[in-house]
DSSP file (Angstrom, degrees, kcal/mol; ACC not computed):
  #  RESIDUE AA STRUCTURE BP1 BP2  ACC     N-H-->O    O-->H-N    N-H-->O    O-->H-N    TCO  KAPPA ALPHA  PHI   PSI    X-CA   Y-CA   Z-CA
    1    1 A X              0   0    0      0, 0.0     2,-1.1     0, 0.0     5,-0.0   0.000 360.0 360.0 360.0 149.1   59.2  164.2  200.7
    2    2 A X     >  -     0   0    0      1,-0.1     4,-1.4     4,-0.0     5,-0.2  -0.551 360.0-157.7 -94.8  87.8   59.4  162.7  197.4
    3    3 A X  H >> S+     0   0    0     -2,-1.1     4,-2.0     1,-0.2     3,-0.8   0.855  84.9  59.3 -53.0 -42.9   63.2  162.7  196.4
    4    4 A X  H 3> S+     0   0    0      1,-0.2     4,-2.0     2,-0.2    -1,-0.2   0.977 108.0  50.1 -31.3 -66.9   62.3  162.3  192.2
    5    5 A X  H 3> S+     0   0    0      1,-0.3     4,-0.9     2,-0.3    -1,-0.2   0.722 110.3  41.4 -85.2 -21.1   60.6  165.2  192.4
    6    6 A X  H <X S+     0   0    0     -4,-1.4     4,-2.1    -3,-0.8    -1,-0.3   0.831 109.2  64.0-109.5 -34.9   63.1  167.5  194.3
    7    7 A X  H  < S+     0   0    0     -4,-2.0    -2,-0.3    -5,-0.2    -3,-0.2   0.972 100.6  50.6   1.5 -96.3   65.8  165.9  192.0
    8    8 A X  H >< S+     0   0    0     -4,-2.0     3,-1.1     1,-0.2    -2,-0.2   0.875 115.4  44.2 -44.2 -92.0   64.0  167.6  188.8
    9    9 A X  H 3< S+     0   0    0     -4,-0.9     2,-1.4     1,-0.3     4,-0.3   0.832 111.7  44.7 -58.8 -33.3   63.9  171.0  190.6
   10   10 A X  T 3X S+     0   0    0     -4,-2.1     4,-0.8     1,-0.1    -1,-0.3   0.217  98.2  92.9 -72.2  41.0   67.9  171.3  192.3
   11   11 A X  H X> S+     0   0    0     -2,-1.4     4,-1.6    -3,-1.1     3,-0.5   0.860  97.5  26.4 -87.0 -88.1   68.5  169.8  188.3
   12   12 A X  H 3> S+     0   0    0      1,-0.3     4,-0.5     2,-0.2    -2,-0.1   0.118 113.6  59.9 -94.8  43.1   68.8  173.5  187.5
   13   13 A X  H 3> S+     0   0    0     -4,-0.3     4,-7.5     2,-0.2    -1,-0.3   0.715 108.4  46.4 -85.9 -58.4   69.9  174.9  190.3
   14   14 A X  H <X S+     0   0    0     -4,-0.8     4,-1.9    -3,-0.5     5,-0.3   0.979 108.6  61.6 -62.3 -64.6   73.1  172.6  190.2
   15   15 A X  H >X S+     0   0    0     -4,-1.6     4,-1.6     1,-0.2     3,-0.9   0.704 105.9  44.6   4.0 -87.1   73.3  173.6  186.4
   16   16 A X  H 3X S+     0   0    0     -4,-0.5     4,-2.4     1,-0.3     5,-0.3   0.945 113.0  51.1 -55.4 -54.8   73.7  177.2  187.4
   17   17 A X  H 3X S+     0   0    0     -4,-7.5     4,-0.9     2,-0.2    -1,-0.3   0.846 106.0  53.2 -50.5 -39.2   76.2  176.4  190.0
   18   18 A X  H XX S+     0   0    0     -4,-1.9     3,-5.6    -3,-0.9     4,-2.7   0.998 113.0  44.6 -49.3 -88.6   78.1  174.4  187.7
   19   19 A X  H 3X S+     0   0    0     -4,-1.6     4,-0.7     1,-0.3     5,-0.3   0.863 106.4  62.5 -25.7 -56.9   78.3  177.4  185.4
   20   20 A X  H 3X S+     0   0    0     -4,-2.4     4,-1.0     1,-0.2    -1,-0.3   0.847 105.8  40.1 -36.2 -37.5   79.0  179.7  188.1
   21   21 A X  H <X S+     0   0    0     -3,-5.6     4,-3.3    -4,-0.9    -2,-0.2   0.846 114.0  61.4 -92.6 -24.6   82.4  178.2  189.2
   22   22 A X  H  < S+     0   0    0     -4,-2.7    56,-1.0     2,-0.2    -1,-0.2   0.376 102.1  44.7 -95.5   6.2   83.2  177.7  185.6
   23   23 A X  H  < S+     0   0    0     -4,-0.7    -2,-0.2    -5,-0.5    -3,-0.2   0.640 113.9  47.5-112.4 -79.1   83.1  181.0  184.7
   24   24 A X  H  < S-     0   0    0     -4,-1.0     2,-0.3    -5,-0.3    -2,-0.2   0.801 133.8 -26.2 -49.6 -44.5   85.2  182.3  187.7
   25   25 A X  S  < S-     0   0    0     -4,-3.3    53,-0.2    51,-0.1    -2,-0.1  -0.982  80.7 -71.9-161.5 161.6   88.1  179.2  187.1
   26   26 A X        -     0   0    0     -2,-0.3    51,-0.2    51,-0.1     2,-0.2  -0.308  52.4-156.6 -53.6 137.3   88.4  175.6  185.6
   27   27 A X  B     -A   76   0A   0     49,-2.9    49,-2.3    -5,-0.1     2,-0.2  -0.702   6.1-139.1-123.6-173.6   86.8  173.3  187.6
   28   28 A X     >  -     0   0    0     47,-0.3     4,-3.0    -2,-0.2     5,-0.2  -0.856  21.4-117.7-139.7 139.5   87.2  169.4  188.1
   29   29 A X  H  > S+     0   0    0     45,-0.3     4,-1.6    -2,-0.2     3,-0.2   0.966 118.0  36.8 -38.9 -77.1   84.7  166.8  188.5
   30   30 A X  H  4 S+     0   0    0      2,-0.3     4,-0.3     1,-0.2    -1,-0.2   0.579 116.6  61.3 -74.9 -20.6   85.4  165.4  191.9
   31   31 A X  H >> S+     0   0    0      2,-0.1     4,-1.4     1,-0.1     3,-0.5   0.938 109.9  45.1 -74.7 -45.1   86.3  169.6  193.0
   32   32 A X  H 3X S+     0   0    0     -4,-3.0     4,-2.0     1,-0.3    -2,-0.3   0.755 107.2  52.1 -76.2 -19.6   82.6  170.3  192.0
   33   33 A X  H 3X S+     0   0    0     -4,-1.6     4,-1.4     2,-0.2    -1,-0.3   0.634 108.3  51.8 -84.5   6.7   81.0  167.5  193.8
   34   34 A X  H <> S+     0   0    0     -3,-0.5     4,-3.2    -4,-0.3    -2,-0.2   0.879 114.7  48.8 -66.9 -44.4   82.9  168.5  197.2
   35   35 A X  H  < S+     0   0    0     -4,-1.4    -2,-0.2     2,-0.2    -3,-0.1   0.929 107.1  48.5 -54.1 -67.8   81.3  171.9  196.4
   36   36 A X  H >X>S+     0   0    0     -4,-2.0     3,-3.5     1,-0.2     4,-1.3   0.902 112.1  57.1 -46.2 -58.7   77.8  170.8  195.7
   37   37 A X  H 3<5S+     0   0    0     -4,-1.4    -1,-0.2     1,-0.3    -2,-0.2   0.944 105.3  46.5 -22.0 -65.6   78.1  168.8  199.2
   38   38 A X  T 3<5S+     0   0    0     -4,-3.2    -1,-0.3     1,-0.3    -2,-0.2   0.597 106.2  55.5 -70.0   0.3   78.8  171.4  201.0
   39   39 A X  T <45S-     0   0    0     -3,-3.5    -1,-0.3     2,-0.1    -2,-0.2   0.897 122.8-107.5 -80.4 -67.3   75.8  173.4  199.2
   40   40 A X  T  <5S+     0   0    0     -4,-1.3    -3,-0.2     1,-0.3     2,-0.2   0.031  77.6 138.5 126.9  -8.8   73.7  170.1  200.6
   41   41 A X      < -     0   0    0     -5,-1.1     2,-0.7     1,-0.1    -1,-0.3  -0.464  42.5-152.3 -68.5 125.6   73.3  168.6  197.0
   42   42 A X        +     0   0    0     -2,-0.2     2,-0.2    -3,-0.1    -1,-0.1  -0.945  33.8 130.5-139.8 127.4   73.9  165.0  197.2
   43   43 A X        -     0   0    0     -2,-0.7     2,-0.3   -10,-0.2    -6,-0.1  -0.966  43.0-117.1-149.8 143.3   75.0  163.5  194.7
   44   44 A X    >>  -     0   0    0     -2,-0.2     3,-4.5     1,-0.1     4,-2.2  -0.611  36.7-109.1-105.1 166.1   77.6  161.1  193.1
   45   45 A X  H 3> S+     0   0    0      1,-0.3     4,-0.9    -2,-0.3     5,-0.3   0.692 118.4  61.4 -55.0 -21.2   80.3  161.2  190.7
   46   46 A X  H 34 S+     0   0    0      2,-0.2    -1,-0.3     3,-0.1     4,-0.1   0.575 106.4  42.8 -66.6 -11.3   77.8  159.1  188.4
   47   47 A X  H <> S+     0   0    0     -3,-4.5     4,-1.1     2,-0.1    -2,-0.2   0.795 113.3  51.7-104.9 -35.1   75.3  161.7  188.4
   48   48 A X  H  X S+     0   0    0     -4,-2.2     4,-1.3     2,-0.2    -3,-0.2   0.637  99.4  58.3 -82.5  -9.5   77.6  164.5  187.8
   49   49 A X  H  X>S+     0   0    0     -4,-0.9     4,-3.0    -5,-0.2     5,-0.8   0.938 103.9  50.4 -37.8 -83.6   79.6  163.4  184.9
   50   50 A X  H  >5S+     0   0    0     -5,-0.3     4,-1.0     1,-0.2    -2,-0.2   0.740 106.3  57.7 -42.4 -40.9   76.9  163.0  182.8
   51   51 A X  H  X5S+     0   0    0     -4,-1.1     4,-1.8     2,-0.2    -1,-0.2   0.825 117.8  39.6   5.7 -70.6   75.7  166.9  183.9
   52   52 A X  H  X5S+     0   0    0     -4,-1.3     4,-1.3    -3,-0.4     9,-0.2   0.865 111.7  49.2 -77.6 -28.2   79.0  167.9  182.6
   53   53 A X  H  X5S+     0   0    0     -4,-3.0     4,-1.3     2,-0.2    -2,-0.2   0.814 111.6  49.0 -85.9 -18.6   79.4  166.0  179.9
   54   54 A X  H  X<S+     0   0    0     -4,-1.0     4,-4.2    -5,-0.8     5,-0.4   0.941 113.6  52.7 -80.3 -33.4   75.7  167.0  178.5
   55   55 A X  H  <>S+     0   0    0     -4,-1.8     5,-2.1     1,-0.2     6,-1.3   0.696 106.6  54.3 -54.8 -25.3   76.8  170.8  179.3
   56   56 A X  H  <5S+     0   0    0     -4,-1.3    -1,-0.2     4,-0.2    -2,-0.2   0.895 110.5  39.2 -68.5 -59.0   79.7  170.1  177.3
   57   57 A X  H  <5S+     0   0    0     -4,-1.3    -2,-0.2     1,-0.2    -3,-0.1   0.757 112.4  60.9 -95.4 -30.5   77.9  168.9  174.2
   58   58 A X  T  <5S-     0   0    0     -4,-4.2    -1,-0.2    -5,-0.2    -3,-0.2   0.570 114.7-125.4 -46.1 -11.0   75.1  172.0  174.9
   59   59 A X  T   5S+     0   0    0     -5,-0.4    22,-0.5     2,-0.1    23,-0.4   0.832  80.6 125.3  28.2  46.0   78.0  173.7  174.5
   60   60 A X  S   <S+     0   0    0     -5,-2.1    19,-2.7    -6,-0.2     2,-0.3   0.889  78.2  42.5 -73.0 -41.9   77.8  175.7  178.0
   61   61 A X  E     -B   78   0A   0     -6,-1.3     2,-0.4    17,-0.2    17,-0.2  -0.923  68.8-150.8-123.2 158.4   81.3  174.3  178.8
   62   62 A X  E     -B   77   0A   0     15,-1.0    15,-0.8    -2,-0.3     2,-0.5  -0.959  26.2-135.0-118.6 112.6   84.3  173.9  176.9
   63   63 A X  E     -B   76   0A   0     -2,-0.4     2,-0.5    13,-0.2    13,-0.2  -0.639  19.1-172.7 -91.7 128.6   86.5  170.8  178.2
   64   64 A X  E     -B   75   0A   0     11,-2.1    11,-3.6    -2,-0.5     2,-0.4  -0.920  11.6-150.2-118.9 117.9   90.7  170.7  178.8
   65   65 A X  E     +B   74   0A   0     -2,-0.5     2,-0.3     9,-0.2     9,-0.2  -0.744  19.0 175.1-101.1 137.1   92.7  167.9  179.6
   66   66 A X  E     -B   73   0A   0      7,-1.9     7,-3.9    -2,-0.4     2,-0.4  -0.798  31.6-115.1-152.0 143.6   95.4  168.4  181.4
   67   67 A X  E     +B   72   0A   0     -2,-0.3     2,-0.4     5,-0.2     5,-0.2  -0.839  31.1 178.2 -91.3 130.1   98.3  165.6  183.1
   68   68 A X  E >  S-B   71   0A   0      3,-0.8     3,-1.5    -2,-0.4     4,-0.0  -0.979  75.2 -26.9-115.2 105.8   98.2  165.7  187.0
   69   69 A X  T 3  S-     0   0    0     -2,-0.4    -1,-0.2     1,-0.3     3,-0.1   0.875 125.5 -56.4  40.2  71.2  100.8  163.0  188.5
   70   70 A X  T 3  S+     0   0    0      1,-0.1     2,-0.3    -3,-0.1    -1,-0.3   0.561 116.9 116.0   8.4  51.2  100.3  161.2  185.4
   71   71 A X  E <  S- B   0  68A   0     -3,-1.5     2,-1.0    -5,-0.0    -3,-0.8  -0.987  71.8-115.5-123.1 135.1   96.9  161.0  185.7
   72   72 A X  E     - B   0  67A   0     -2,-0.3     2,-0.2    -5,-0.2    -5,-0.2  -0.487  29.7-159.7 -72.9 102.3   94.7  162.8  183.0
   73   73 A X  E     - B   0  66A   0     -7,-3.9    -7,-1.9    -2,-1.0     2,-0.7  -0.581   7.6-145.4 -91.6 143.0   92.6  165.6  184.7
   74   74 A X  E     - B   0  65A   0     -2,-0.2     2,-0.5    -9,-0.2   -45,-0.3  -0.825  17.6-173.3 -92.7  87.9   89.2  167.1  182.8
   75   75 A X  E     - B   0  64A   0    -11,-3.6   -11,-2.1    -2,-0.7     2,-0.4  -0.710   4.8-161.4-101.7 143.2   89.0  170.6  183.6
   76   76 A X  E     -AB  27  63A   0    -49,-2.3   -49,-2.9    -2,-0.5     2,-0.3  -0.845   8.2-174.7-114.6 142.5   85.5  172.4  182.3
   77   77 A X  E     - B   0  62A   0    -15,-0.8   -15,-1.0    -2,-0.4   -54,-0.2  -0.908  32.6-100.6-144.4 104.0   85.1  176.3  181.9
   78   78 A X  E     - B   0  61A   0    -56,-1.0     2,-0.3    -2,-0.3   -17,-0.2   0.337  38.2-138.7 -22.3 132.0   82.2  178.2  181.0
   79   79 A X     >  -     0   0    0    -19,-2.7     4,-1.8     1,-0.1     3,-0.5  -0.635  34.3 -94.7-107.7-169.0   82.1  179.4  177.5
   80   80 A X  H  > S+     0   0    0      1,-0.3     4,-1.1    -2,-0.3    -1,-0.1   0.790 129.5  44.8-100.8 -29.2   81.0  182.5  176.2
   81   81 A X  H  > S+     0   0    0    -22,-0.5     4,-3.0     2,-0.1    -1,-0.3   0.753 108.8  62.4 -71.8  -2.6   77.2  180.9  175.6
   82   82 A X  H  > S+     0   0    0     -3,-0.5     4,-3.1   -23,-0.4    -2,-0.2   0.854 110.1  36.8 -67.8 -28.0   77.5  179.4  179.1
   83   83 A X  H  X S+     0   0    0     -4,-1.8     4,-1.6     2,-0.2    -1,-0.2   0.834 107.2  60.2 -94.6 -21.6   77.8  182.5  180.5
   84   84 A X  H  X S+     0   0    0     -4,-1.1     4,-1.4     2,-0.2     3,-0.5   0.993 108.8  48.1 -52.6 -63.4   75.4  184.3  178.3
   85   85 A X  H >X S+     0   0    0     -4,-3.0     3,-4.6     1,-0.2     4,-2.6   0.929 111.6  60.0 -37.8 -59.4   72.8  181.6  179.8
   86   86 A X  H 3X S+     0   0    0     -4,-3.1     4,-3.4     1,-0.3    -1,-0.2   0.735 105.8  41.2 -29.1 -57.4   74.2  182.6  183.5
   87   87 A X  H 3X S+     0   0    0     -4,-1.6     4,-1.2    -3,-0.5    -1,-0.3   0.589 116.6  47.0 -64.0 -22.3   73.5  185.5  183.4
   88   88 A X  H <X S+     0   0    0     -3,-4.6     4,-2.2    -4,-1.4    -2,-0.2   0.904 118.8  45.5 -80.7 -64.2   70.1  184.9  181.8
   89   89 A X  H  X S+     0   0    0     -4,-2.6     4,-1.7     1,-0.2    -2,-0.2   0.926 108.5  55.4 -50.3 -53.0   69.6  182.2  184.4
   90   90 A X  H >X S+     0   0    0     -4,-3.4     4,-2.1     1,-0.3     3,-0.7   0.872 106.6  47.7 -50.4 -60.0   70.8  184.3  187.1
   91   91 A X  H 3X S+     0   0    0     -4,-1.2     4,-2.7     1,-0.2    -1,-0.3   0.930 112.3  52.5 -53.7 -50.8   68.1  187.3  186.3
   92   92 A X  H 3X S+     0   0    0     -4,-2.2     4,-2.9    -3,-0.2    -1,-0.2   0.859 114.0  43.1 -48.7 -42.2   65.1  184.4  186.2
   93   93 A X  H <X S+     0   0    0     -4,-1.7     4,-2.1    -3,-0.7     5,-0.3   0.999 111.2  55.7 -78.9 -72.3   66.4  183.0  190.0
   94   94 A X  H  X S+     0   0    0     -4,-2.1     4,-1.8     1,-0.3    -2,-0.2   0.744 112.5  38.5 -44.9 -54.0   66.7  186.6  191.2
   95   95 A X  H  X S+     0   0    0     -4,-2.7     4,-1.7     2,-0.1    -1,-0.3   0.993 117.6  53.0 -47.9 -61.6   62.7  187.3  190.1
   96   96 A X  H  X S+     0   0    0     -4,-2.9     4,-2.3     1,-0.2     3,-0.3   0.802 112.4  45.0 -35.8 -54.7   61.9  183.7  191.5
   97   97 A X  H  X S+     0   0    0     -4,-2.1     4,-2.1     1,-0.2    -1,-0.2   0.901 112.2  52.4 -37.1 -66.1   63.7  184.7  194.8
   98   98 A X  H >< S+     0   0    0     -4,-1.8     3,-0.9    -5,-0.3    -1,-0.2   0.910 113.9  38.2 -38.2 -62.1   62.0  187.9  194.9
   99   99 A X  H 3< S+     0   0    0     -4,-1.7    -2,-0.2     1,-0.3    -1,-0.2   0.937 123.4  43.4 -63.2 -59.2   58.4  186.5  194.6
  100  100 A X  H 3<        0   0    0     -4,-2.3    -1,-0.3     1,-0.2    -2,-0.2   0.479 360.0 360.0 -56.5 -15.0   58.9  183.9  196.5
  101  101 A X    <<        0   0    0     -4,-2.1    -1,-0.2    -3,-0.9    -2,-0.1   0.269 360.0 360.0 -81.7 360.0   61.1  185.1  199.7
């Protein structure tokens, strides 16, 4: 199967997920691609930066930088349109699901 092409569609799948954890708690780059793994998403820390960092500037997540063992950690958290979208996204999936199942 033609990996572009299923690419484009888990695009906003991971999206929603993203949003998901980041409404429940602050997440971390390198905590959300373990997550996605274990979803099956495979993906690298090159693909998902940029992901966050366009969500960021979408202004879906709001970013906080925070010292870990003096290293500077990014943590990202839904903001209050990121979750409005969720919930919008979430009702859209939920049809798809339906129709589709």
């Amino acid at each position: 199967m033609d990996n572009k092409v299923l690419r484009k569609l888990f695009l906003g799948f991971i999206h929603i997920h993203i949003l998901h954890h980041a409404k429940e708690e602050p997440i971390y780059g390198s905590w959300m691609l373990e997550e996605l793994h274990e979803h099956g998403y495979d993906m690298s820390a090159g693909t998902l930066y940029p992901i966050l960092h366009g969500m960021e500037k979408d202004g879906l997540l709001i970013k906080n930088e925070v010292n870990v063992n003096g290293k500077i950690r990014k943590y990202y958290q839904a903001t209050d349109k990121g979750e409005q979208i969720l919930v919008e996204a979430r009702a859209k999936a939920y049809e798809l699901f339906k129709e589709i199942k």
